[in-house]
MDAnalysis code that builds the backbone (N, CA, C; Angstrom):
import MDAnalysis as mda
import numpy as np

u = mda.Universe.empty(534, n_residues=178, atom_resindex=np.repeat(np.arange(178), 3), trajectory=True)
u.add_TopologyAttr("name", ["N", "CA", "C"] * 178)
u.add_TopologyAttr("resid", np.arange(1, 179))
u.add_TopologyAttr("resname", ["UNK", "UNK", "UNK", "UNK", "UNK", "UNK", "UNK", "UNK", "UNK", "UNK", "UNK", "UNK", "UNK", "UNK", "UNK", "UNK", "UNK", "UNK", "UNK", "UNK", "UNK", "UNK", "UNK", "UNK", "UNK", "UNK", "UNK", "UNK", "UNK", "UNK", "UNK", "UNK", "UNK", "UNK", "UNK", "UNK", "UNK", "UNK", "UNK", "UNK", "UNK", "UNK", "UNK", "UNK", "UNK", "UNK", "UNK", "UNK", "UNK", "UNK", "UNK", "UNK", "UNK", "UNK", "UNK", "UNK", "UNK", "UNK", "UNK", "UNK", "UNK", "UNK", "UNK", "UNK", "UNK", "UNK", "UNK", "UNK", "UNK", "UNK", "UNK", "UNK", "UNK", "UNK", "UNK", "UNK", "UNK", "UNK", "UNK", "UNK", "UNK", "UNK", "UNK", "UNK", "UNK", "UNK", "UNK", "UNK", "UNK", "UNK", "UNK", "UNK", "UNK", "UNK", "UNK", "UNK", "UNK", "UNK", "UNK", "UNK", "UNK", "UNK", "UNK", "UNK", "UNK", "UNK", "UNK", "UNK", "UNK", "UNK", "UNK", "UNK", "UNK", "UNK", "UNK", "UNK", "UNK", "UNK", "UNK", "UNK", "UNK", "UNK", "UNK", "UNK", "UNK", "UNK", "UNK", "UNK", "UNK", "UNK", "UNK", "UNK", "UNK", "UNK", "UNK", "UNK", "UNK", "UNK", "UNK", "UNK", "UNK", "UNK", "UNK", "UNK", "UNK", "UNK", "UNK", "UNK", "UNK", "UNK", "UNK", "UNK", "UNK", "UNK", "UNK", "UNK", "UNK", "UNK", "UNK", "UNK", "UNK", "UNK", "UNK", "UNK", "UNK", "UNK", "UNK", "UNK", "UNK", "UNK", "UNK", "UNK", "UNK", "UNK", "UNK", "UNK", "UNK", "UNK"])
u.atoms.positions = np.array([
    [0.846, -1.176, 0.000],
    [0.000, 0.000, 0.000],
    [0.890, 1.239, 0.000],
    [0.442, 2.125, -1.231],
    [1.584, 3.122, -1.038],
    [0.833, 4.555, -0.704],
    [1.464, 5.414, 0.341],
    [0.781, 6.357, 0.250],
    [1.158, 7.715, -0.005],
    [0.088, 8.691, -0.869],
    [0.792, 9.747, -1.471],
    [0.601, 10.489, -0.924],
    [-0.102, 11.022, 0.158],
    [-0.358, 12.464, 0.771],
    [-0.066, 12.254, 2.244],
    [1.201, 13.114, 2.686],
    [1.615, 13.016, 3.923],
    [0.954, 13.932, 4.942],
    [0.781, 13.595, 6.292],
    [-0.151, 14.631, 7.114],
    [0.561, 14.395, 8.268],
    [1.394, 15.916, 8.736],
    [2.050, 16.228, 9.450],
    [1.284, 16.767, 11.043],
    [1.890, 16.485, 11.888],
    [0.912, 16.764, 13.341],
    [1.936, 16.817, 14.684],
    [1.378, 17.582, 15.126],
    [2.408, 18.163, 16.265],
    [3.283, 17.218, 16.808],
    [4.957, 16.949, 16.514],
    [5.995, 16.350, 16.915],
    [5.578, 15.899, 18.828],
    [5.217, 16.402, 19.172],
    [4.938, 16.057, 20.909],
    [3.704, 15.491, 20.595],
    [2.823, 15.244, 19.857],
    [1.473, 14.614, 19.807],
    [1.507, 13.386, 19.317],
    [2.556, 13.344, 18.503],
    [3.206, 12.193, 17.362],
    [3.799, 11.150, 18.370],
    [4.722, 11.899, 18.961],
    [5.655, 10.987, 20.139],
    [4.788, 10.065, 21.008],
    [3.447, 11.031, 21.567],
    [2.793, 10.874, 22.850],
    [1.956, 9.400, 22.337],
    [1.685, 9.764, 20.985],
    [0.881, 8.496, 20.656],
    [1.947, 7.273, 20.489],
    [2.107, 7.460, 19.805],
    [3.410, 6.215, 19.441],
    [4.052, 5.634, 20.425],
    [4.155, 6.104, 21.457],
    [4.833, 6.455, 22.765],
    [3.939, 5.746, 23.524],
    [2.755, 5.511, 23.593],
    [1.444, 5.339, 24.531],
    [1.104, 3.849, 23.520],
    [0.891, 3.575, 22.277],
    [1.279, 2.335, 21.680],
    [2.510, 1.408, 22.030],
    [3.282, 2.188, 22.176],
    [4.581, 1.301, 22.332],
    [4.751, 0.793, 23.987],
    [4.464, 1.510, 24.800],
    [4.222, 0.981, 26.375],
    [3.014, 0.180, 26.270],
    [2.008, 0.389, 25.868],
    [1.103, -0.277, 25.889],
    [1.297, -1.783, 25.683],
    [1.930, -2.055, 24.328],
    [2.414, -3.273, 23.808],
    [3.543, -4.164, 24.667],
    [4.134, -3.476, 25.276],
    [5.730, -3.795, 26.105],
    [4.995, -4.186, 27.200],
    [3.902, -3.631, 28.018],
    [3.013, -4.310, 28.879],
    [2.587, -5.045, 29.054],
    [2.139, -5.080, 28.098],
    [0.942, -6.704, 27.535],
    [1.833, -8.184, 27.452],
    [3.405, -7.557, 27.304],
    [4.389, -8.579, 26.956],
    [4.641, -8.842, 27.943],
    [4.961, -8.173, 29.439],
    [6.227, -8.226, 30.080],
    [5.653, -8.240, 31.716],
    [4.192, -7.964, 31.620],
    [3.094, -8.009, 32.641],
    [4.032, -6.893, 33.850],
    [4.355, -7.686, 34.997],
    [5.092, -7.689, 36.170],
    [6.388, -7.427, 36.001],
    [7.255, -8.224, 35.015],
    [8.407, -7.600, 34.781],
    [8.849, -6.351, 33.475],
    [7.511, -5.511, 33.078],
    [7.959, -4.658, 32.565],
    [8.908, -3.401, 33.761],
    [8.769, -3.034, 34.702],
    [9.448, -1.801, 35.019],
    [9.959, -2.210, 36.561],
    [11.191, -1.529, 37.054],
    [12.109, -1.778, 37.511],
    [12.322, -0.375, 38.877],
    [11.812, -0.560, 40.155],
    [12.156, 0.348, 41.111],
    [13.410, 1.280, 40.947],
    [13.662, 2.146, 40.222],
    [15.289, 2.703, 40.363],
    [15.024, 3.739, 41.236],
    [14.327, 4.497, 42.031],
    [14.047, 4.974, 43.551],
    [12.792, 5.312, 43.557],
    [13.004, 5.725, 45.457],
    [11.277, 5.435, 45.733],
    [10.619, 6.404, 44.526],
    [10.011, 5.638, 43.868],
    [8.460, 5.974, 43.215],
    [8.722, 6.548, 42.202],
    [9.940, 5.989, 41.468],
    [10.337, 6.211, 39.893],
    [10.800, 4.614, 39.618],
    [10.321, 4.406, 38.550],
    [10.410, 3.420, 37.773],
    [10.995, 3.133, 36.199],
    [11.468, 2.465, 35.995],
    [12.001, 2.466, 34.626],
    [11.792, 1.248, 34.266],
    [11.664, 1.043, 32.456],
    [11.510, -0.382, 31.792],
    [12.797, -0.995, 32.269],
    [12.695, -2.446, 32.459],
    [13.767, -3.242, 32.379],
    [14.746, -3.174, 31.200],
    [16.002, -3.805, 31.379],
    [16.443, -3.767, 30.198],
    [15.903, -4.201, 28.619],
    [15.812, -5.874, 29.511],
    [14.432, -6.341, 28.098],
    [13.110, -5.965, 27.779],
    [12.424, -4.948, 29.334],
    [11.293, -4.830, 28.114],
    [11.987, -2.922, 27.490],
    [12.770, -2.178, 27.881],
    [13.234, -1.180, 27.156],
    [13.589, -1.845, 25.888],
    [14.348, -2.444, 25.559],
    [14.900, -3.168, 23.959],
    [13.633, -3.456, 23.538],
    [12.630, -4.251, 24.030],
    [11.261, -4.371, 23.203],
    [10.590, -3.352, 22.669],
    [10.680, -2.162, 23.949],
    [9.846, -1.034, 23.750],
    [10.306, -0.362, 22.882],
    [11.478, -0.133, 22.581],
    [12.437, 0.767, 21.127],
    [12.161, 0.162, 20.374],
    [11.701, -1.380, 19.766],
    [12.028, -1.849, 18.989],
    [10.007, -1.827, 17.909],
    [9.421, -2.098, 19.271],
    [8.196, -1.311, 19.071],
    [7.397, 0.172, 18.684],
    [7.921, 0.812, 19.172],
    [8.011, 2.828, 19.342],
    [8.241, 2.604, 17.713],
    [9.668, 1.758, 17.338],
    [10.556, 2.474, 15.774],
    [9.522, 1.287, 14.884],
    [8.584, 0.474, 15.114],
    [7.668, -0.664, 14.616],
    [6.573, 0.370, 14.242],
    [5.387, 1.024, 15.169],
    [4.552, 1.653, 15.261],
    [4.577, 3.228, 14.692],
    [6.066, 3.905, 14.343],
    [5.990, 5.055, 13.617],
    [6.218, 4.526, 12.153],
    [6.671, 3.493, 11.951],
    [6.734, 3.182, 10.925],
    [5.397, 3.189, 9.977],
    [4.794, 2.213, 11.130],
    [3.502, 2.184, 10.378],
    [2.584, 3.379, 10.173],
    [2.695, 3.941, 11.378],
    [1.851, 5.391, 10.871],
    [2.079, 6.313, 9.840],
    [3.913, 6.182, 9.273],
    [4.432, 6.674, 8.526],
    [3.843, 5.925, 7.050],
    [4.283, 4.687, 6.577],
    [3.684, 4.032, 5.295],
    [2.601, 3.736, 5.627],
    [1.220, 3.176, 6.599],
    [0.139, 2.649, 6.190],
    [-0.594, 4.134, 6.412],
    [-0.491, 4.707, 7.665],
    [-1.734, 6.307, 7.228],
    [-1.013, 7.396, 6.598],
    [0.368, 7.374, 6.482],
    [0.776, 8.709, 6.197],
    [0.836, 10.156, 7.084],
    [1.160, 9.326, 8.059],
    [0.747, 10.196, 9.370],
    [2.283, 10.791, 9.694],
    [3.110, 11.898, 9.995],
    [4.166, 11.876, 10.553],
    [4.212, 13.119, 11.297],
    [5.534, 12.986, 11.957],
    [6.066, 14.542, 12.788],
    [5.997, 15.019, 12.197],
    [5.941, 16.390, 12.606],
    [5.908, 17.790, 11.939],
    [7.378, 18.347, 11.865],
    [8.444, 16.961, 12.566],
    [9.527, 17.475, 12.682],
    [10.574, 17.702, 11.607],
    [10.116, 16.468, 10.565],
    [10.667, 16.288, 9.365],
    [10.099, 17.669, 8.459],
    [8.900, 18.373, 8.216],
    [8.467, 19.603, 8.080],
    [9.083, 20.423, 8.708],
    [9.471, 20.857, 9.485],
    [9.932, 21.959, 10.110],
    [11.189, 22.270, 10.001],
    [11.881, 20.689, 10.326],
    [13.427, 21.127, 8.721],
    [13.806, 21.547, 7.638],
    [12.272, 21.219, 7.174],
    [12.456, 21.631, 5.689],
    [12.017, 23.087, 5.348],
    [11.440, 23.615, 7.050],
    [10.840, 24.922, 6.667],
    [11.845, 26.035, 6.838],
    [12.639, 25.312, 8.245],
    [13.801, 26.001, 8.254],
    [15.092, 26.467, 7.392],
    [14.962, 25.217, 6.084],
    [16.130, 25.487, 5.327],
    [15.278, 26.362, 4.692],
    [13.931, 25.795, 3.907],
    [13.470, 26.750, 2.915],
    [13.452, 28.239, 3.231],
    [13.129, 28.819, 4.610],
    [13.376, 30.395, 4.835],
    [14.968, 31.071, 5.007],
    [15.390, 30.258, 5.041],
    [16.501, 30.334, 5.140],
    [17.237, 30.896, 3.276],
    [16.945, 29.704, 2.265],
    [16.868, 29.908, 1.483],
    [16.233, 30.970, 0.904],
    [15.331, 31.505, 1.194],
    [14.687, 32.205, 0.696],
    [15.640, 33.878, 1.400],
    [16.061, 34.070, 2.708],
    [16.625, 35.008, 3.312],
    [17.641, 35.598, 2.296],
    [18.642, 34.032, 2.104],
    [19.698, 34.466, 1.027],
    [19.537, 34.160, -0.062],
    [18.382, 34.140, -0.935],
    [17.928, 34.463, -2.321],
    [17.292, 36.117, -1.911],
    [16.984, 36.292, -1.242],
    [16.611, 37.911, -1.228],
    [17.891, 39.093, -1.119],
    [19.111, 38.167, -0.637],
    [20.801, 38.871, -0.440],
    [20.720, 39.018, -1.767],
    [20.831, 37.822, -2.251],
    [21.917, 37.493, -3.770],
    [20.862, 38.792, -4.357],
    [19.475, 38.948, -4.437],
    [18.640, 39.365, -5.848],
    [19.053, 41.041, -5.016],
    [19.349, 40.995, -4.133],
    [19.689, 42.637, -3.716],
    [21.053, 43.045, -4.446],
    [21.656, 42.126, -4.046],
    [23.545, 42.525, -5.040],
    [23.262, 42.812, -6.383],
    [22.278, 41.959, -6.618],
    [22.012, 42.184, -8.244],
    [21.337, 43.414, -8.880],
    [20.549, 44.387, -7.555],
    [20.299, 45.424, -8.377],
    [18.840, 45.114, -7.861],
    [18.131, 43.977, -7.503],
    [16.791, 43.941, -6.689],
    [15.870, 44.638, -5.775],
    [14.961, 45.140, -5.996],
    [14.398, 45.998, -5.091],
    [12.945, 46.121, -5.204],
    [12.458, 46.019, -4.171],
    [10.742, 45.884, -4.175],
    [10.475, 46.797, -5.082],
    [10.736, 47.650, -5.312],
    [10.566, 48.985, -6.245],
    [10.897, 49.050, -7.975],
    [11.839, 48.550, -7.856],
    [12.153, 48.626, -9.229],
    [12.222, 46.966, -9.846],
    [11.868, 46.110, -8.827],
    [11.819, 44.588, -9.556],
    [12.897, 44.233, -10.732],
    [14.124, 44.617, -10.771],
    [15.072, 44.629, -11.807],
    [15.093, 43.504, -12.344],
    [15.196, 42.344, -11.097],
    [15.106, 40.792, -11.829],
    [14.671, 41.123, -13.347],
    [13.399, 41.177, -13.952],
    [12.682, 41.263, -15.146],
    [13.781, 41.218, -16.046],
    [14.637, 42.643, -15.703],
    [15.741, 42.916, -16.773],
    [16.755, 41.633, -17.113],
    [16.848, 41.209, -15.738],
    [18.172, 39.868, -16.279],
    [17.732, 38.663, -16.238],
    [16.280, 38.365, -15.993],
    [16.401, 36.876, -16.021],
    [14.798, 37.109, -16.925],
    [14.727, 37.794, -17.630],
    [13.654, 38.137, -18.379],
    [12.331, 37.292, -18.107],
    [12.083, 37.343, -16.816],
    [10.794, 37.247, -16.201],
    [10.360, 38.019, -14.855],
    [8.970, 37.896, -14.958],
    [8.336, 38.874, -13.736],
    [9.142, 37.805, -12.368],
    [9.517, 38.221, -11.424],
    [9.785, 37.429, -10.070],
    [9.208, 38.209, -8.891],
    [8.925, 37.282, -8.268],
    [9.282, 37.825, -6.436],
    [10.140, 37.143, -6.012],
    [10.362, 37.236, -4.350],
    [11.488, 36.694, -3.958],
    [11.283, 34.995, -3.731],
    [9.541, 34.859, -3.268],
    [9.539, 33.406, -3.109],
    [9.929, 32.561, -4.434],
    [9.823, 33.521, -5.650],
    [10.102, 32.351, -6.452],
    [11.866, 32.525, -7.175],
    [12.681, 33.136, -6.510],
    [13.463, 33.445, -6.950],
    [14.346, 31.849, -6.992],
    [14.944, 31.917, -7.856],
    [15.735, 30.178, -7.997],
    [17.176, 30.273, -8.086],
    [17.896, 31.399, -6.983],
    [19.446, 30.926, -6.955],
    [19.938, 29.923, -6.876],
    [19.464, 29.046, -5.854],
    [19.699, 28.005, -5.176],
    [19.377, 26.871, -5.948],
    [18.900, 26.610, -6.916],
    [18.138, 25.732, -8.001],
    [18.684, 25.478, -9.591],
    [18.900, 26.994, -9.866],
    [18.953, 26.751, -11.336],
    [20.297, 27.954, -12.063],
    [21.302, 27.184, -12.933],
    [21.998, 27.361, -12.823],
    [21.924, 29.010, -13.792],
    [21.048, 28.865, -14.512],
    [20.526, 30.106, -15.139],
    [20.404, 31.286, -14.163],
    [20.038, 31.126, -13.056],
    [19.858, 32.432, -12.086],
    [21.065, 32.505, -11.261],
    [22.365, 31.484, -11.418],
    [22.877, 31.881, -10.098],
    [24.423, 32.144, -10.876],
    [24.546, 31.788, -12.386],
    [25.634, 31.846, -12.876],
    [25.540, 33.588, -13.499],
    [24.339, 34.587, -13.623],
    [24.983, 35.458, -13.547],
    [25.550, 37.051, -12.081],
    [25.006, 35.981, -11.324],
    [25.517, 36.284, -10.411],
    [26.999, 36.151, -9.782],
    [27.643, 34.876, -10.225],
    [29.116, 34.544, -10.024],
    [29.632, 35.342, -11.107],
    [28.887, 35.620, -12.119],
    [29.904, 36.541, -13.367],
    [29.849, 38.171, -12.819],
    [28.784, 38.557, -11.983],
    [29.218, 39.972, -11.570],
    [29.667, 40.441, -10.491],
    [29.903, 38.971, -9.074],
    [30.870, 39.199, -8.721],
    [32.393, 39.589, -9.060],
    [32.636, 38.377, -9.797],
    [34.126, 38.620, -10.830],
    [33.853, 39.874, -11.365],
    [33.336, 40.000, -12.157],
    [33.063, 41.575, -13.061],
    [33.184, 42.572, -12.227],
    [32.591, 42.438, -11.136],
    [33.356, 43.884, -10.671],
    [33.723, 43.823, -9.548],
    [34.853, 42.564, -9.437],
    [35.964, 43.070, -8.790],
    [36.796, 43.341, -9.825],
    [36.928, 42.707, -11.099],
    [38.030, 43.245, -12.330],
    [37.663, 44.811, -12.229],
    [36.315, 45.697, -12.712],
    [36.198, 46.874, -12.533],
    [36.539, 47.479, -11.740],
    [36.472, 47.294, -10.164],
    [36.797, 48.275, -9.513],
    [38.342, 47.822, -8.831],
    [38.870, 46.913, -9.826],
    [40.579, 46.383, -8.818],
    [40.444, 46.030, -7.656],
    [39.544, 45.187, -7.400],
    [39.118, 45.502, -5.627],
    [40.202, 44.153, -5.318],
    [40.627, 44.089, -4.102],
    [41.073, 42.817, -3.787],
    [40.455, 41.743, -3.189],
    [39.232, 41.515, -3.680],
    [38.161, 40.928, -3.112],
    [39.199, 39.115, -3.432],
    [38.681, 38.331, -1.975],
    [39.655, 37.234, -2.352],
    [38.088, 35.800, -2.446],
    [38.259, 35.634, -3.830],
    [37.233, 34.696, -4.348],
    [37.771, 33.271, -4.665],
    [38.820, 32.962, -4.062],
    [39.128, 31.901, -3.673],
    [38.241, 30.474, -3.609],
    [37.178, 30.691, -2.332],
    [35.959, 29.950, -2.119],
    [35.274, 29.785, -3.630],
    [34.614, 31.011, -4.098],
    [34.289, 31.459, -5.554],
    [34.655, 29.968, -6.634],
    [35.887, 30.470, -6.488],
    [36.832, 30.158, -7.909],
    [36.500, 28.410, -7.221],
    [36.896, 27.804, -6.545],
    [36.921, 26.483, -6.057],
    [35.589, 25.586, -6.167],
    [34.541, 26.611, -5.789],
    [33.454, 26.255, -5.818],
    [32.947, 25.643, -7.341],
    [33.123, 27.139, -8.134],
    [32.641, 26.778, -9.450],
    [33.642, 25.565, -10.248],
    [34.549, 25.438, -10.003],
    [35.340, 24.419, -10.654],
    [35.073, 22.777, -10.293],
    [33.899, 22.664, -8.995],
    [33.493, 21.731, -8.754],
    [32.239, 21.619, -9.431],
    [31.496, 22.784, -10.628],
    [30.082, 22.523, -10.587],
    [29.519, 21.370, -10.072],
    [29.309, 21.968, -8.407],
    [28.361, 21.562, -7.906],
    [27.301, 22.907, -7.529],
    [26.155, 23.024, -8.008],
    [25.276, 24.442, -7.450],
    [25.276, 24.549, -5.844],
    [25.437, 23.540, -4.821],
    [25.417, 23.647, -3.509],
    [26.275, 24.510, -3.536],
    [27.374, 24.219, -3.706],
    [28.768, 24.863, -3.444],
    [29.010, 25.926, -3.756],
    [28.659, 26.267, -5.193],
    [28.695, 27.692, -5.742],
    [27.809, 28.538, -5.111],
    [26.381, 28.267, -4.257],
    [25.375, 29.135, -4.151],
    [25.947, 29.298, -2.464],
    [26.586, 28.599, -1.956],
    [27.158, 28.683, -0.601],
    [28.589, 29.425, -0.487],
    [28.729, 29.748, -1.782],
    [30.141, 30.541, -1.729],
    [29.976, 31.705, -2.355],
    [28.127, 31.932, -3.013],
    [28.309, 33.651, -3.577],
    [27.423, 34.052, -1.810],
    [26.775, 33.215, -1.391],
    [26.295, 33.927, -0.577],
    [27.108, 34.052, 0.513],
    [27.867, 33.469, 1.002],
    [29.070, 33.943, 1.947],
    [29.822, 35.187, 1.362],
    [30.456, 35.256, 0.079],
    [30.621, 36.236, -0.466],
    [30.020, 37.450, -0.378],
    [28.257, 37.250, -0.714],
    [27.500, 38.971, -0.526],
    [27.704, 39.280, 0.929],
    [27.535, 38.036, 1.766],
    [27.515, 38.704, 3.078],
    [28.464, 39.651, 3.541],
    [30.064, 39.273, 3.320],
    [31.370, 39.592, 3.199],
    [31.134, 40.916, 3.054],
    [31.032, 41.253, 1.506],
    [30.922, 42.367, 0.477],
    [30.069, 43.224, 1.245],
    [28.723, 42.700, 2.027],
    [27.736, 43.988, 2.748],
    [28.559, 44.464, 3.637],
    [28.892, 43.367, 4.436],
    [29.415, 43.895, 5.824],
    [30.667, 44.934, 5.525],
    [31.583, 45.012, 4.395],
    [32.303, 45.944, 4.037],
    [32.228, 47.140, 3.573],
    [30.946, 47.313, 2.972],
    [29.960, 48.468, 2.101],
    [29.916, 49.215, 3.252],
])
């Protein structure tokens, strides 16, 4: 059974259930010798039923994961974090370039309407290679001793991670000097 639509739900709600399945089950196994006095009036699983109970907990997210499509919100929230993130320094890079709520310049060089959510430094090599050409370009123009080292290394690996992690370390550089 495969499933296509994932439904994300509060990481502490996710746990609590799975969590409340998985003791539940380790119980049913282990009756009397599930949990273990470690002082007055705290208790802990035994060793064997703890190994059951992990082995259950990582049994039961599974399933909620492939049979309902059910998961943390935690795996989401990574991805929300890089994506704003991304998006922070796609709004750097499209500023170096001449970007501005006002004058929307993008249009001029990548000859389409943009905003910033859809801006594609990070993606496509069309938006981010003329950005590495006007770094270079004007440091040749203004003789600057800008040291593009990272730059130069990066692009010789075309890999886009690398290059888009070395103009944006770069703008940062370049602001903080402006």
């Amino acid at each position: 059974m495969k499933v296509i639509n994932k439904t994300y739900i509060d990481n502490s709600r996710f746990m609590e259930f799975i969590d409340e399945l998985a003791t539940q089950i380790t119980e049913m196994n282990y009756g009397a010798d599930t949990f273990k006095n470690v002082q007055e009036g705290s208790y802990k699983f035994t060793d064997e039923a703890q190994e059951y109970y992990n082995d259950m907990y990582s049994e039961y997210e599974m399933m909620a994961n492939n049979i309902m499509g059910v998961y943390s919100d935690n795996e989401l929230n990574k991805y929300k974090v890089k994506y704003t993130q991304k998006m922070a320094d796609n709004q750097i890079i499209a500023e170096f370039m001449g970007y501005t709520e006002k004058n929307k310049k993008i249009k001029e060089i990548y000859n389409q309407e943009a905003e910033v959510k859809s801006f594609s430094y990070h993606t496509s090599w069309d938006w981010l290679m003329p950005v590495a050409n006007e770094i270079i370009k004007s440091r040749d123009e203004q003789n600057a001793d800008w040291d593009l080292t990272n730059l130069k290394y990066a692009l010789q690996t075309t890999n886009i991670e690398y290059v888009y992690k070395a103009v944006v370390e770069f703008i940062n550089e370049y602001n903080k000097r402006k």
